[in-house]
N, CA, C and O atoms as CSV, one atom per row, in Angstrom:
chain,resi,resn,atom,element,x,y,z
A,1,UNK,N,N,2.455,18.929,1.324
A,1,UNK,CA,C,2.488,17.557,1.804
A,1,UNK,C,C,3.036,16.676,0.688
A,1,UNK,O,O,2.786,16.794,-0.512
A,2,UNK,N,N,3.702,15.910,1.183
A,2,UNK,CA,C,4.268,14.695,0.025
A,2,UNK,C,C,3.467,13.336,0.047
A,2,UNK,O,O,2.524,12.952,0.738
A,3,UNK,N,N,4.186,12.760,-0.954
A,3,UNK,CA,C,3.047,11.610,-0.783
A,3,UNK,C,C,3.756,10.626,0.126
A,3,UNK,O,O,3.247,9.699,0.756
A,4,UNK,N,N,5.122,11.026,0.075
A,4,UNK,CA,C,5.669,9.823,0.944
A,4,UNK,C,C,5.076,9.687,2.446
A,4,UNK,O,O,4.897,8.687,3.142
A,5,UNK,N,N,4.728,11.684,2.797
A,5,UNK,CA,C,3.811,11.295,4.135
A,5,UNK,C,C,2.532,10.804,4.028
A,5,UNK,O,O,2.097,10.325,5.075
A,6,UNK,N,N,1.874,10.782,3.174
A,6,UNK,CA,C,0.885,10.181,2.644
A,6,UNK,C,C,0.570,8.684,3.231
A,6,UNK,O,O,-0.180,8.144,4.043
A,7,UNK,N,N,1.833,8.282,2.118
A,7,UNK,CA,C,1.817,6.691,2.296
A,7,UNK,C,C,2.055,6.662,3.871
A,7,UNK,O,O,0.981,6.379,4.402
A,8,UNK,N,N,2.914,6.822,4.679
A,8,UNK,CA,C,3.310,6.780,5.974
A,8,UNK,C,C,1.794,7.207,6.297
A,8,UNK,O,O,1.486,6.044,6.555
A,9,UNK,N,N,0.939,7.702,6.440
A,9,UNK,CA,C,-0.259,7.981,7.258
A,9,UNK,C,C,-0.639,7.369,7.045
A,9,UNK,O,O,-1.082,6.820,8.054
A,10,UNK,N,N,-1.057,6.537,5.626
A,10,UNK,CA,C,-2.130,5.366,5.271
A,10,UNK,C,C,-1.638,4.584,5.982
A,10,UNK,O,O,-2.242,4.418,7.042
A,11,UNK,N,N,-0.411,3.790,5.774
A,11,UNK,CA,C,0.397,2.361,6.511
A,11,UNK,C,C,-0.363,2.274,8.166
A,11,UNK,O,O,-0.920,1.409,8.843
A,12,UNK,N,N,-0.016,3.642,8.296
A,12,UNK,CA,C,0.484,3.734,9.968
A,12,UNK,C,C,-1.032,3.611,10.589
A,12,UNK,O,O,-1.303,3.183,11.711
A,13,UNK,N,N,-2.138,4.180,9.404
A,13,UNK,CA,C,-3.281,4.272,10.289
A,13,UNK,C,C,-4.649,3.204,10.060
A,13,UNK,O,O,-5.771,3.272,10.564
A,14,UNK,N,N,-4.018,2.112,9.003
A,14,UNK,CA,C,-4.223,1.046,8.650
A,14,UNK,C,C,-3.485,-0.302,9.293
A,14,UNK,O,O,-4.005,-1.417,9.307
A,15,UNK,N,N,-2.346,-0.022,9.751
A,15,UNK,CA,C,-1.677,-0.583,10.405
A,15,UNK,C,C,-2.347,-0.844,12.057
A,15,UNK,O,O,-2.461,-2.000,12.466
A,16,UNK,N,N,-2.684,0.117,12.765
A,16,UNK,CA,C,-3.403,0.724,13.715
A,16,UNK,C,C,-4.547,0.008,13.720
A,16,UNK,O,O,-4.854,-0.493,14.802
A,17,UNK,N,N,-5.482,-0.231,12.509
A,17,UNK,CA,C,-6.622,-0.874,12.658
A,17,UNK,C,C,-6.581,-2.421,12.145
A,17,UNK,O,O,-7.566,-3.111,11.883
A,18,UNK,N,N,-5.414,-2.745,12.074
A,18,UNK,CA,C,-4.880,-4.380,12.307
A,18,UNK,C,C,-4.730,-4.838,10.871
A,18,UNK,O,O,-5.061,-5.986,10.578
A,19,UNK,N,N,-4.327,-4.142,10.107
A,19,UNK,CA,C,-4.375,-4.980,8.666
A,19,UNK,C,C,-2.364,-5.167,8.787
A,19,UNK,O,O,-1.463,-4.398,9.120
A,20,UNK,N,N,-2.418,-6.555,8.329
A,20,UNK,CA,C,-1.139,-6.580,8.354
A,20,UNK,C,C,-0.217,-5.810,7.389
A,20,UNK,O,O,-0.735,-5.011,6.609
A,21,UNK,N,N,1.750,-6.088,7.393
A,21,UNK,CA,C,2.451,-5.632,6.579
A,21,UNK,C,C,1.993,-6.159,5.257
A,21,UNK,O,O,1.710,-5.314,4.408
A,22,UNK,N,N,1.841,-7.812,4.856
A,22,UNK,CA,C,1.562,-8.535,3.890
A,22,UNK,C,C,0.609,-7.601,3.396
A,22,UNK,O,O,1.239,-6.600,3.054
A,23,UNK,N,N,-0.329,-7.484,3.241
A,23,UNK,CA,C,-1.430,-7.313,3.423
A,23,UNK,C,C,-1.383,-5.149,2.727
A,23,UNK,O,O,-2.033,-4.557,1.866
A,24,UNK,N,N,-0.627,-4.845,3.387
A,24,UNK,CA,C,-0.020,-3.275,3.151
A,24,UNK,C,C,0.648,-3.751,2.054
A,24,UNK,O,O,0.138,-4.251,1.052
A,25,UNK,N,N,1.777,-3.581,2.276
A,25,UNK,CA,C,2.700,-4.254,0.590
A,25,UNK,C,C,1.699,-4.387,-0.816
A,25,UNK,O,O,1.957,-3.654,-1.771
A,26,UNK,N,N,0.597,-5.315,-0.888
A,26,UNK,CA,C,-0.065,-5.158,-1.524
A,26,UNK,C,C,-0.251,-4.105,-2.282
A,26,UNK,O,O,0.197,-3.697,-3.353
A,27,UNK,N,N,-1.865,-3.356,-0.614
A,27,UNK,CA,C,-1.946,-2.253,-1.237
A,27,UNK,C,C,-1.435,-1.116,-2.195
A,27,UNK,O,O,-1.984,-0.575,-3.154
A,28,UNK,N,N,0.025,-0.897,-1.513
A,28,UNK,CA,C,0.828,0.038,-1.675
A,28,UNK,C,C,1.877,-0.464,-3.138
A,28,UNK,O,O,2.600,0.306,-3.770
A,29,UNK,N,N,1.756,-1.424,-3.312
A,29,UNK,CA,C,3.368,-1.941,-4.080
A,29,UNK,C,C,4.354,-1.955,-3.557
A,29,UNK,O,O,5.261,-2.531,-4.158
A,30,UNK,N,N,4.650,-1.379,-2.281
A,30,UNK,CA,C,6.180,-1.975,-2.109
A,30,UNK,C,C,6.390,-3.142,-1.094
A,30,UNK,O,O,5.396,-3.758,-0.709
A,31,UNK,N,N,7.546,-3.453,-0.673
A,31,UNK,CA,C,7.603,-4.880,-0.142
A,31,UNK,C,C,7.450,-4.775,1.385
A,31,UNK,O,O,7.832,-3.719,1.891
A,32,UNK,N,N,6.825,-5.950,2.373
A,32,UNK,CA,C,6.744,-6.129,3.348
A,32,UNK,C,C,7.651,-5.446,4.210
A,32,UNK,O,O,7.181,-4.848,5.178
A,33,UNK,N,N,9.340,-5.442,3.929
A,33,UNK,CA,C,10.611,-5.005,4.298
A,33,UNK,C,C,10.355,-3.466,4.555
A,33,UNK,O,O,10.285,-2.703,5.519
A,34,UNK,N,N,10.254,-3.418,3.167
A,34,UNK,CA,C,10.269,-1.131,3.099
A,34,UNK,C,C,8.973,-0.909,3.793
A,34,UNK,O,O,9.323,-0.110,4.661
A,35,UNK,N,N,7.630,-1.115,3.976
A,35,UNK,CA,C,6.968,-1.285,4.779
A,35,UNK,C,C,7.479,-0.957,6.514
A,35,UNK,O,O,7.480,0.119,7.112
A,36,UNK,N,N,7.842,-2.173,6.942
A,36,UNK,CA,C,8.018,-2.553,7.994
A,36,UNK,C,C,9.531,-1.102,8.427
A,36,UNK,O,O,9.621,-0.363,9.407
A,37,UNK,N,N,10.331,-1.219,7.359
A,37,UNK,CA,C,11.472,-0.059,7.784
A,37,UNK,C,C,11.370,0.820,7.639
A,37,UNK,O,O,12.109,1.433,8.409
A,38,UNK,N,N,10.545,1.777,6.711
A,38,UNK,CA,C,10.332,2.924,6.958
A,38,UNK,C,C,8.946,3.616,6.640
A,38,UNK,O,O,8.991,4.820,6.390
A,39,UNK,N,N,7.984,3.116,6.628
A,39,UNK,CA,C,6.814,3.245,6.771
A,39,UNK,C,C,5.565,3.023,8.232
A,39,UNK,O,O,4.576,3.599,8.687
A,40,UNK,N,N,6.175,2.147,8.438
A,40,UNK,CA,C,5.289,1.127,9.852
A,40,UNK,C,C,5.419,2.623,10.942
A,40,UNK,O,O,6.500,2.800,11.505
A,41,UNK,N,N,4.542,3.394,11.120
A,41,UNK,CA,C,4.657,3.721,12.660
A,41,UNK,C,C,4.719,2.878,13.819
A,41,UNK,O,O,4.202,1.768,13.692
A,42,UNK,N,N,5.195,3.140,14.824
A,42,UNK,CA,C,4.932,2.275,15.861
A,42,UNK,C,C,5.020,3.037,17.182
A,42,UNK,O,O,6.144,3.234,17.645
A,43,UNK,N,N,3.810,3.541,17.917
A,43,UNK,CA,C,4.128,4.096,18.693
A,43,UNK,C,C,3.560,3.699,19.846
A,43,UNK,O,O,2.997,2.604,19.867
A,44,UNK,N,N,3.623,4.865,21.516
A,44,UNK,CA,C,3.306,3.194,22.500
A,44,UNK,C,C,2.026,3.078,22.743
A,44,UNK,O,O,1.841,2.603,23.864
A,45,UNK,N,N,1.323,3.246,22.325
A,45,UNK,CA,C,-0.268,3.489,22.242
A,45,UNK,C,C,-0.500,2.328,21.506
A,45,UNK,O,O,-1.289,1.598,22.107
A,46,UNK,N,N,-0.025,1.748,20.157
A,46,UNK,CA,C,-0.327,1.201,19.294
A,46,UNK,C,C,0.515,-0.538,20.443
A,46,UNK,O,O,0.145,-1.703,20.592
A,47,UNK,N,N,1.579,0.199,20.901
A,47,UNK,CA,C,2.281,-1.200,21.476
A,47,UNK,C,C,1.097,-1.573,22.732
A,47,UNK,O,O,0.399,-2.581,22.618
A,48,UNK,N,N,1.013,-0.984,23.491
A,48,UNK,CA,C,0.199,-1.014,24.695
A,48,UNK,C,C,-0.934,-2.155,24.080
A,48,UNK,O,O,-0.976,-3.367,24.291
A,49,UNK,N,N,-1.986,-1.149,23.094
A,49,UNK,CA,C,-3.358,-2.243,22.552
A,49,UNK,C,C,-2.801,-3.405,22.068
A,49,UNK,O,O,-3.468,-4.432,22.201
A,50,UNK,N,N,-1.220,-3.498,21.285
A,50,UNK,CA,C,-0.898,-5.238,20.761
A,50,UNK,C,C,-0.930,-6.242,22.254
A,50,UNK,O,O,-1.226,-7.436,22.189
A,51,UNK,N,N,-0.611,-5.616,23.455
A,51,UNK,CA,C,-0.165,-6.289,24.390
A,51,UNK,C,C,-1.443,-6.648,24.874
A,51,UNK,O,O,-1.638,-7.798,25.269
A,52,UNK,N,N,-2.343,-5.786,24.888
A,52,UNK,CA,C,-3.460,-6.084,26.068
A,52,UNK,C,C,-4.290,-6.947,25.142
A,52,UNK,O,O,-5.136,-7.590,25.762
A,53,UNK,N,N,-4.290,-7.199,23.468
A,53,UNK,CA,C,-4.959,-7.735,22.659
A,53,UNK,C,C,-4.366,-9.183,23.088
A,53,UNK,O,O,-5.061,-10.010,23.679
A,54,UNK,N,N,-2.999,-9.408,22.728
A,54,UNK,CA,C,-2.162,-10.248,23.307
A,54,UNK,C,C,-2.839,-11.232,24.134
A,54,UNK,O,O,-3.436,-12.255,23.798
A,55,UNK,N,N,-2.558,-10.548,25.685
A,55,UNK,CA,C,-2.469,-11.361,26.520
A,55,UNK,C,C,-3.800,-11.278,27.253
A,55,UNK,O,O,-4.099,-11.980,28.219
A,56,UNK,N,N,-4.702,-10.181,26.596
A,56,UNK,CA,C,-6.513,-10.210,27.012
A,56,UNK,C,C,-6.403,-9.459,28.676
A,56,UNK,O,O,-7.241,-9.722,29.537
A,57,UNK,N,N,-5.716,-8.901,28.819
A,57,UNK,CA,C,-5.733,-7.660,30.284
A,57,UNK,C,C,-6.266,-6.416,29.806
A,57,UNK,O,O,-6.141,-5.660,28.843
A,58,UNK,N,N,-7.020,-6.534,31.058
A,58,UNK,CA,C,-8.140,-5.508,31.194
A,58,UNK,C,C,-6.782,-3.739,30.905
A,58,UNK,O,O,-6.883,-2.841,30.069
A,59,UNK,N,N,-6.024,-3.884,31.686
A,59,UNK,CA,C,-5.162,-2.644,31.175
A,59,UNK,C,C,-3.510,-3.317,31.638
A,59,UNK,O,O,-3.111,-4.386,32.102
A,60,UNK,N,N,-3.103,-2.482,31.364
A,60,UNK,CA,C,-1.036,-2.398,31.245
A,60,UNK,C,C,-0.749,-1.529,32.009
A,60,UNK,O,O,-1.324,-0.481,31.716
A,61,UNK,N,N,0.250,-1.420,33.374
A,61,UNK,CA,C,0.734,-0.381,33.574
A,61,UNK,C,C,1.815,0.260,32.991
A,61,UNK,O,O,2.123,1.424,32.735
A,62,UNK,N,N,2.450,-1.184,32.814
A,62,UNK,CA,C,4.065,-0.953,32.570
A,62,UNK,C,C,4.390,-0.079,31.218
A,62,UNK,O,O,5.454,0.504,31.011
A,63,UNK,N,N,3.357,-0.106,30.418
A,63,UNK,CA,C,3.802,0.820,29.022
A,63,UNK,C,C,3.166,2.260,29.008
A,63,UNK,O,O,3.397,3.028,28.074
């Protein structure tokens, strides 16, 4: 295992439990940008809960 997947698991699964990029960057040292471009998972599970957090619906079909 590398650490780069490392970092990518931390981001992604910290990310997941709502801590922002700002906020990551920190942690990590690198910038909001490299973060957000090649670190950030985003998958539709994670999109689905932003939406229903969003807009407060009980569920989503569409995703």
């Amino acid at each position: 295992m590398s650490t780069n997947i490392a970092v990518k698991t931390f981001i992604t699964l910290f990310a997941k439990k709502g801590v922002s990029p700002k906020v990551l960057a920190e942690i990590t040292g690198k910038t909001v940008k490299v973060i957000v471009k090649h670190y950030y998972g985003i998958d539709k599970e994670l999109i689905k809960e932003q939406m229903i957090k969003a807009f407060r619906v009980s569920r989503l079909n569409a995703i």
